[in-house]
C-alpha positions as CSV (number, residue, x, y, z in Angstrom):
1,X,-25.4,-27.8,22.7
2,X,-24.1,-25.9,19.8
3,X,-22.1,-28.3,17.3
4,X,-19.5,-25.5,15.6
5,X,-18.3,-26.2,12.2
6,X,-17.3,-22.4,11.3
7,X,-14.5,-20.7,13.1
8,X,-14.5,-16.7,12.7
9,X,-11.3,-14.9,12.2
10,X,-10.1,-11.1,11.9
11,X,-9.1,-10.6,8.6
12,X,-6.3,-8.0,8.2
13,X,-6.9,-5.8,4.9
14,X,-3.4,-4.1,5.1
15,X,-2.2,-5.9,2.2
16,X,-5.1,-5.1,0.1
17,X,-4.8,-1.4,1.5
18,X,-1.0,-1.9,-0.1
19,X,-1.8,-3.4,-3.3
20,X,-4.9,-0.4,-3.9
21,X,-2.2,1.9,-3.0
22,X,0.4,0.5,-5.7
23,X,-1.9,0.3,-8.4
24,X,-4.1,2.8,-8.1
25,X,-2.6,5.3,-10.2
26,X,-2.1,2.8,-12.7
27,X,-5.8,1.6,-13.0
28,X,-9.0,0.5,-11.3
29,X,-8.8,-3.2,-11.6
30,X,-11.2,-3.9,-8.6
31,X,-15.0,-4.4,-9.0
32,X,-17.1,-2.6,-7.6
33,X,-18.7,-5.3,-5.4
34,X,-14.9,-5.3,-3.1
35,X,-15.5,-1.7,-1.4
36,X,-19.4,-2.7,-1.3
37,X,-18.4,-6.5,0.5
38,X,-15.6,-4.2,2.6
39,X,-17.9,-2.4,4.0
40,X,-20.7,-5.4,4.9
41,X,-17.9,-7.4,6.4
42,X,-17.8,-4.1,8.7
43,X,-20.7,-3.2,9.7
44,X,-21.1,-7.1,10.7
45,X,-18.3,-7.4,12.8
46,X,-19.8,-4.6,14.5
47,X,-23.2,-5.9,14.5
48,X,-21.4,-9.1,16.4
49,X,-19.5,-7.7,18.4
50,X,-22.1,-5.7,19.9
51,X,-25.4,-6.1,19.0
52,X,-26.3,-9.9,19.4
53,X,-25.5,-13.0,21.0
54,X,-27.5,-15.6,18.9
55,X,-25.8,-14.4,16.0
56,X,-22.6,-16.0,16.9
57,X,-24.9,-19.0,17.1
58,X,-26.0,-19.8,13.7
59,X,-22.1,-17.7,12.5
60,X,-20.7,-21.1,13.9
61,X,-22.7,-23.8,13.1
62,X,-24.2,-22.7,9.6
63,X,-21.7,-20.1,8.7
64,X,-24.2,-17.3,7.9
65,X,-25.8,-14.9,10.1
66,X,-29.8,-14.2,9.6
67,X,-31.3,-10.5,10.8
68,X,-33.8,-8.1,9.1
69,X,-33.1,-6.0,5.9
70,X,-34.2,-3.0,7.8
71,X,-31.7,-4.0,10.7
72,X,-28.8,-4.5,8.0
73,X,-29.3,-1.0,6.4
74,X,-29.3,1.1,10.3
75,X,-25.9,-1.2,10.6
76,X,-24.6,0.3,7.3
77,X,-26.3,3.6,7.4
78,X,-23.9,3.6,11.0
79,X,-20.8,2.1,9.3
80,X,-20.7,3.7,6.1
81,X,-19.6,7.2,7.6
82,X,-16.9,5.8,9.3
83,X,-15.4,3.7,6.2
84,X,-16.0,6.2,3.9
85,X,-12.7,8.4,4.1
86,X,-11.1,5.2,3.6
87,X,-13.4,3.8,1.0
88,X,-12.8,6.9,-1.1
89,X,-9.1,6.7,-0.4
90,X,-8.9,2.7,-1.4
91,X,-11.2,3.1,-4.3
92,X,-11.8,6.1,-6.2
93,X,-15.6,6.9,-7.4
94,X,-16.5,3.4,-5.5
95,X,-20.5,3.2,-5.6
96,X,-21.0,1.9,-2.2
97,X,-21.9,5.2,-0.7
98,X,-25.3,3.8,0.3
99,X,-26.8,0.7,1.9
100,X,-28.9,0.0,-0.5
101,X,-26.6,0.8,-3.6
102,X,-24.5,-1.9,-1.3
103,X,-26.8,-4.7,-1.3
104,X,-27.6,-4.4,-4.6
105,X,-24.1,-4.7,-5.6
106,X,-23.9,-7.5,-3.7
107,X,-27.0,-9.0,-4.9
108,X,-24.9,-9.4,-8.2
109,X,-22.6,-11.7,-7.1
110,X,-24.4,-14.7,-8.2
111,X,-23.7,-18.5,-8.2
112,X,-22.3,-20.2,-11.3
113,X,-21.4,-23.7,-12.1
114,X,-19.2,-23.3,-15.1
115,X,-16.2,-21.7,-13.4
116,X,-17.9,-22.6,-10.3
117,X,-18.1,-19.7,-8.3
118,X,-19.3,-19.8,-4.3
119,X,-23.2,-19.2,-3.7
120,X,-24.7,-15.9,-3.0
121,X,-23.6,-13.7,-0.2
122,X,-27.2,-12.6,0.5
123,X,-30.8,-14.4,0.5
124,X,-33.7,-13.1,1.2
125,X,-36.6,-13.9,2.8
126,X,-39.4,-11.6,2.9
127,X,-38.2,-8.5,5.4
128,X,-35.6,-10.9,6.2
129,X,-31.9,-11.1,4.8
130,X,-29.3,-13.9,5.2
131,X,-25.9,-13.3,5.2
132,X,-23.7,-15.9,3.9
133,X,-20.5,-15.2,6.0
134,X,-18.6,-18.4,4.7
135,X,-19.5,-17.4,1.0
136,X,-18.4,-13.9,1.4
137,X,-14.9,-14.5,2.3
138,X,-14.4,-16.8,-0.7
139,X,-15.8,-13.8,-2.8
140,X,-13.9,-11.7,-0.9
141,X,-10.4,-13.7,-1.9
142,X,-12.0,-13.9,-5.2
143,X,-12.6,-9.8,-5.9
144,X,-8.8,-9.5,-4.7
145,X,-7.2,-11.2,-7.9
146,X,-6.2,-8.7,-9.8
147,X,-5.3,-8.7,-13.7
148,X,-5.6,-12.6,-14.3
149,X,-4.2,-12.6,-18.1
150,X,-1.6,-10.6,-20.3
151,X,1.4,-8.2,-19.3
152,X,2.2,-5.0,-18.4
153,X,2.2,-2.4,-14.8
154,X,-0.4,-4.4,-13.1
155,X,0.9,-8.1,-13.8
156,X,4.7,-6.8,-12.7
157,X,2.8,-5.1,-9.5
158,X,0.8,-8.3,-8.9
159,X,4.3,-10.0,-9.3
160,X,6.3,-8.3,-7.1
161,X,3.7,-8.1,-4.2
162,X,4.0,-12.0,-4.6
163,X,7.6,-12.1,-3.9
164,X,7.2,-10.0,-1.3
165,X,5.0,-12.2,0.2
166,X,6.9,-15.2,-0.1
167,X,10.0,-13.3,1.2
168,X,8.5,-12.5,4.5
169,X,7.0,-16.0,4.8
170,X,10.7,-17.5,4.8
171,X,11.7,-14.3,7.2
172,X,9.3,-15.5,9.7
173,X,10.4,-18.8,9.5
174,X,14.1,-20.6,10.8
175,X,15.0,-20.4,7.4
176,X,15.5,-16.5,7.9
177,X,18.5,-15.4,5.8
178,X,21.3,-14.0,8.0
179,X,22.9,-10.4,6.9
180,X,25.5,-12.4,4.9
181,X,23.5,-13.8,2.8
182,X,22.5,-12.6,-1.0
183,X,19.7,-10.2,-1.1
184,X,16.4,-10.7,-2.6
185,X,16.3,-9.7,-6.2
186,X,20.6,-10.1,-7.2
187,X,20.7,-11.1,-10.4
188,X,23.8,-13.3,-10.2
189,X,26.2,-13.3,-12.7
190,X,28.7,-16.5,-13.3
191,X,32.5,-15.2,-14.3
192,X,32.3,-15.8,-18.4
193,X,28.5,-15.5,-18.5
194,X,25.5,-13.1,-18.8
195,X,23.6,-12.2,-15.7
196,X,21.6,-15.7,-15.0
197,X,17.9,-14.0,-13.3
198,X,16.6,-12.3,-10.1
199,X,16.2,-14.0,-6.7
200,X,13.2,-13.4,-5.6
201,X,13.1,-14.8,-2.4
202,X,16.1,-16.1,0.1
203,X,16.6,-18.1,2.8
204,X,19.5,-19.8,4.3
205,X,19.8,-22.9,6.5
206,X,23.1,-23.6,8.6
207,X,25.3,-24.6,4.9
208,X,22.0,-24.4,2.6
209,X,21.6,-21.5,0.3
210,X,17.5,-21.7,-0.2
211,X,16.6,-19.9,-3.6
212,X,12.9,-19.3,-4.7
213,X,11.1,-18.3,-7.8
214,X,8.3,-16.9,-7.5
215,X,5.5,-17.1,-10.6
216,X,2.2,-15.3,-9.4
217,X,-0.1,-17.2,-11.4
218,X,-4.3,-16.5,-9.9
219,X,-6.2,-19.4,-9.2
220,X,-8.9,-18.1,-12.1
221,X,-12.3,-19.1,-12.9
222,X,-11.3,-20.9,-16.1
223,X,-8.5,-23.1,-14.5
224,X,-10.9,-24.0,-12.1
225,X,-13.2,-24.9,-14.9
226,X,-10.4,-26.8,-16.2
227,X,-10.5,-25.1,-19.5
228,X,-7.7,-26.9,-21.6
229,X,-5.7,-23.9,-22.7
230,X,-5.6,-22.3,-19.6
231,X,-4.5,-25.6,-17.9
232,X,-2.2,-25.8,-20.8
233,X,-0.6,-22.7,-20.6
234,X,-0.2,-23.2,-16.7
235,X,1.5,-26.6,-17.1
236,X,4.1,-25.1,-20.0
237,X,4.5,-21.8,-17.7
238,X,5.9,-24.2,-14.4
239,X,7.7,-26.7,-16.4
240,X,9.7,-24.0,-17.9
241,X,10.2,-22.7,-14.7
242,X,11.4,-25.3,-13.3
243,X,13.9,-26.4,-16.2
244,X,15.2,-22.5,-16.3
245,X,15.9,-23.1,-11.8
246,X,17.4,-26.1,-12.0
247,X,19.9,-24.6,-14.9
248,X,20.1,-21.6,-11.9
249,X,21.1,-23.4,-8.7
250,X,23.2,-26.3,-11.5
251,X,25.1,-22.9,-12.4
252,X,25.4,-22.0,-9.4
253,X,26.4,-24.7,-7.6
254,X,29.0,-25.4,-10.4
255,X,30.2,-21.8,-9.9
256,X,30.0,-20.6,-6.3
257,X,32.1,-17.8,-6.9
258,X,30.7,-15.5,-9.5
259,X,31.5,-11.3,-10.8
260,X,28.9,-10.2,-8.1
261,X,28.2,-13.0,-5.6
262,X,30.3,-15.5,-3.2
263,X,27.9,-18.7,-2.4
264,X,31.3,-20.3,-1.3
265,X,30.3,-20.7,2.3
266,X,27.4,-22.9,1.5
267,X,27.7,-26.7,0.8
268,X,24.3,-27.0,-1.0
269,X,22.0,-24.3,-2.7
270,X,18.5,-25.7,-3.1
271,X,16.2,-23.9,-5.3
272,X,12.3,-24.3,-5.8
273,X,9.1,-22.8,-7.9
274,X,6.6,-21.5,-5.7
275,X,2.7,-20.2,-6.7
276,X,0.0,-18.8,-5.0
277,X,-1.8,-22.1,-5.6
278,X,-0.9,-26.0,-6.0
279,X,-0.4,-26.1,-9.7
280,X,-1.3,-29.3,-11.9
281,X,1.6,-30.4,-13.5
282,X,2.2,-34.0,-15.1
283,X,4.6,-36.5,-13.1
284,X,8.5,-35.0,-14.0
285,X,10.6,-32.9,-12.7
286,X,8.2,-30.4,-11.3
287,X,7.0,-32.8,-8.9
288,X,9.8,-34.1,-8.1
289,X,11.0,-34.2,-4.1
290,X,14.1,-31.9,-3.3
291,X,13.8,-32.1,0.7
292,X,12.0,-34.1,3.6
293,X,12.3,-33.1,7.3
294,X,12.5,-35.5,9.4
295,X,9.2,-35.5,10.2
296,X,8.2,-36.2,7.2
297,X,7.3,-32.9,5.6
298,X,8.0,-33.0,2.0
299,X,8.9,-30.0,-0.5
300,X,8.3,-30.1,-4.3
301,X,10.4,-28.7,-7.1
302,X,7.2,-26.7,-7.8
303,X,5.3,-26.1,-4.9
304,X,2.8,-23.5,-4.0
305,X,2.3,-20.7,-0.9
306,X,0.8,-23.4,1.6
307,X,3.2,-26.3,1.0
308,X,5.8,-24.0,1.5
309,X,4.8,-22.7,4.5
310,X,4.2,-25.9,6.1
311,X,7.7,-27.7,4.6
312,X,9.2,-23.6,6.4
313,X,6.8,-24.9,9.8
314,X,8.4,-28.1,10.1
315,X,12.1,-27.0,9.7
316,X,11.5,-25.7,13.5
């Protein structure tokens, strides 16, 4: 009897293939280890799919998959043609163009404890190579971050592919905004006032005007490390965030009827900060409860991807 702990899933790359595709004639942010653990991912799935059965065996219960280096390399040596028109479409002058320039890449993706950082994708063991299949795909999410710090094309990219994101989580959901209601990205403006900000994501619920802002801040290496200024900066980022919403939906709600909006249908407008991750913020107003469904499912002033999706789930 096998006892599974690992559960394999297709990952999609089509937002990545966006993202590449938005900045790349800005900049190469990527490292060159993403094309080079692209490609492994790959030539794995193939190599699972339908060249072994035992592999699923140790996939699932260890979360790596063990074969022989000169095994791996035929698998690339196969794979590689076939990825490589869209390897050197996603990223230019990449360095995976062989297996072993691929594994060696990957052989630099080492463990550290200070940020920690997830073990190695590859071991070896004499003509042996183990495969680390849980390990990659935390590497994987980790190569993906793009410019962590500072300002400027890539950030407002990064940024807008965020609210994006959030938009269509909240379209998928019963909180789907009907035709009537105010697009994403109005910038409302009260009669007597200057324009308050964007919306950058919108939902509706029966009399509930549901408001978002979105701040796409990376879970980085240093926050996880808890290094105090980049905590610091992270706490004084949200709770300005959330003082500058609450003064949005307040005006708002004060206002329903403004020089380029009617919010007069709705009976409440509910706003919220959402990131990428759960933030750490001190007891106040960003963790303040705004809703509960009546099952229970609670949603924060400052909340982040997950929460919301699961406080969206439960509206059902």
């Amino acid at each position: 009897m096998v006892w599974g702990r690992f559960v394999p899933r297709a990952l999609a790359l089509g937002q990545l293939r966006d993202l590449l595709a938005l900045t790349g004639p800005i900049a190469a942010w990527w490292q060159p280890q993403l094309p080079a653990l692209v490609a492994l991912l790959q030539a794995l799935s193939v190599y699972l799919s339908h060249h072994t059965g035992h592999g699923w065996i140790s996939l699932t219960r260890y979360g790596y998959v063990s074969l022989r280096r000169d095994q791996l390399t035929d698998y690339l040596a196969q794979v590689l043609p076939v990825l490589r028109s869209e390897l050197d479409t996603w990223f230019p002058d990449h360095l995976a163009a062989e297996p072993d320039q691929l594994l060696a890449l990957l052989d630099a993706l080492t463990m550290t404890c200070w940020p920690l950082t997830p073990s190695p994708v590859l071991h070896h063991a004499g003509p042996d190579i183990v495969v680390d299949l849980h390990a990659s795909t935390r590497h994987l999410l980790a190569l993906c971050t793009i410019a962590p710090e500072g300002q400027g094309p890539l950030v407002n990219i990064r940024a807008e592919h965020f609210e994006q994101t959030v938009q269509d989580l909240i379209d998928r959901s019963p909180l789907k905004p009907s035709p009537q209601a105010p697009r994403r990205s109005l910038k409302p403006r009260p009669h007597g006032q200057n324009t308050l900000t964007d919306l950058d994501a919108v939902g509706e619920d029966g009399d509930t005007l549901f408001l978002v802002s979105c701040k796409s801040r990376p879970y980085t290496g240093p926050y996880d490390a808890g290094e105090y200024r980049t905590v610091r900066n992270s706490v004084t980022l949200i709770e300005q965030a959330v003082a500058k919403w609450q003064q949005v939906t307040r005006s708002l709600t004060e206002q329903p009827q403004g020089a380029n909006y009617d919010f007069s249908r709705y009976r409440r407008i509910l706003g919220v900060v959402c990131l990428p991750h759960t933030p750490y913020t001190p007891l106040g107003a960003a963790t303040q409860i705004i809703d509960t469904r009546p099952n229970g499912q609670t949603l924060r002033m400052a909340c982040s991807h997950n929460e919301l999706a699961a406080w969206l789930d439960a509206a059902g």
